[in-house]
Residue, then its C-alpha position, 0 to 999 in steps of 0.5 A: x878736228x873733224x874725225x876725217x881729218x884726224x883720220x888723215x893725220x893719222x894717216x899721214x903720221x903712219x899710224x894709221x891701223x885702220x884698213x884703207x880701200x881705194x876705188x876708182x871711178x871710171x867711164x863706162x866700160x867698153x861693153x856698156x859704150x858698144x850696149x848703147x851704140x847698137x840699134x833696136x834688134x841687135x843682140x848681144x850675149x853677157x859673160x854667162x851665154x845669156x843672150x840680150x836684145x835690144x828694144x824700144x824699151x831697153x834690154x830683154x832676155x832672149x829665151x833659148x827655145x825661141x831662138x830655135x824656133x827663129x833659127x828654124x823659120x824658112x828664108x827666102x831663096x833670094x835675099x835669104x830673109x828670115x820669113x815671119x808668117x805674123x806678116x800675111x804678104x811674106x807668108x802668103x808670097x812664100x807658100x807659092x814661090x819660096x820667096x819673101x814678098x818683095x822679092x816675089x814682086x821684084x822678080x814678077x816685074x823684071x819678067x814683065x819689063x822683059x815680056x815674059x811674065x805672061x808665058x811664067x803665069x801660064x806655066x804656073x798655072x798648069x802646074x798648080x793645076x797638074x799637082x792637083x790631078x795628081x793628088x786627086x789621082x792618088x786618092x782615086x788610086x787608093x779609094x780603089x784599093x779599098x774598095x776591092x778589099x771591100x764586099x759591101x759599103x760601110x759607113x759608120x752612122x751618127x750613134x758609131x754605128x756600122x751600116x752598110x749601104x743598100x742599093x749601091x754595087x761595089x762593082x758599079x763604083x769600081x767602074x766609075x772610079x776606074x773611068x775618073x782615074x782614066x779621064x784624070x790621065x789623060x788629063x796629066x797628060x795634057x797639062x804635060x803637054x802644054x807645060x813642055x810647049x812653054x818650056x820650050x819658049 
């Protein structure tokens, strides 16, 4: 007799000594069969908090600091679409209008069916163009301040050296910079009035 089936005689007499373990074999489990129904992108997270991701090659870990960095990525205000500056269009399409490149042509294409689309373009225009005066403005401002602290011209030279500009008047470029942030007023002022005049449309 074969030495499995004595061990079964053995058994079946009740003398057998030997310790017995029984295993079963059982279809997947529950977390496999959902593991292999989701789509490529879905994730999942193991007993241990580990967080899994699908891909076209199988499972991959998903590190903690890169989920962090994804979670604080911008979303567009409209379809609330995670913004992936990798994609030119979504990046450049969410600097102007907070919002992801298709959305921005779906709302430039309702205001065109609804003809308002060239009074939106010269508001966004003049307002581009009002943040700019203003910037400029505040530069101008501050160039000012520095130059009334200033008795002379200093400019540091190509060796780190100190020089001081010959021939050019701190007062005279007090004057010119206080006319540019007159002229850059009233041109605020103007763009002001143009942006109410099509609000009011």
């Amino acid at each position: 007799m074969g030495k499995n089936l004595n061990i079964v005689h053995d058994w079946l007499k009740g003398n057998n000594l030997r310790p017995t373990s029984i295993n079963f074999v059982t279809d997947k489990s529950e977390l496999e069969k959902k593991k292999n129904d989701m789509l490529i992108g879905q994730k999942y997270s193991d007993d241990d908090g580990k967080e899994w991701e699908k891909t076209t090659y199988g499972w991959t870990s998903v590190p903690k600091v890169l989920s962090a960095i994804k979670e604080s990525n911008p979303h567009c205000t409209v379809c609330q679409k995670e913004i992936d500056f990798h994609n030119k269009q979504d990046s450049r399409a969410y600097s102007h209008t907070k919002m992801c490149f298709d959305c921005m042509i779906d709302m430039d294409t309702t205001r065109k069916l609804q003809g308002s689309f060239k009074n939106f373009e010269q508001i966004y225009v003049f307002k581009k163009q009002r943040d700019f005066v203003k910037s400029t403005l505040q530069d101008l401002n501050e160039a000012l301040l520095a130059l009334e602290k200033q008795s002379a011209i200093e400019f540091i030279n190509e060796f780190g050296d100190r020089e001081k500009w010959s021939g050019l008047s701190p007062e005279k470029i007090k004057q010119d910079v206080m006319r540019d942030i007159t002229e850059g007023e009233q041109v605020l002022l103007d763009i002001n009035d143009q942006l109410s005049k099509l609000d009011a449309k």
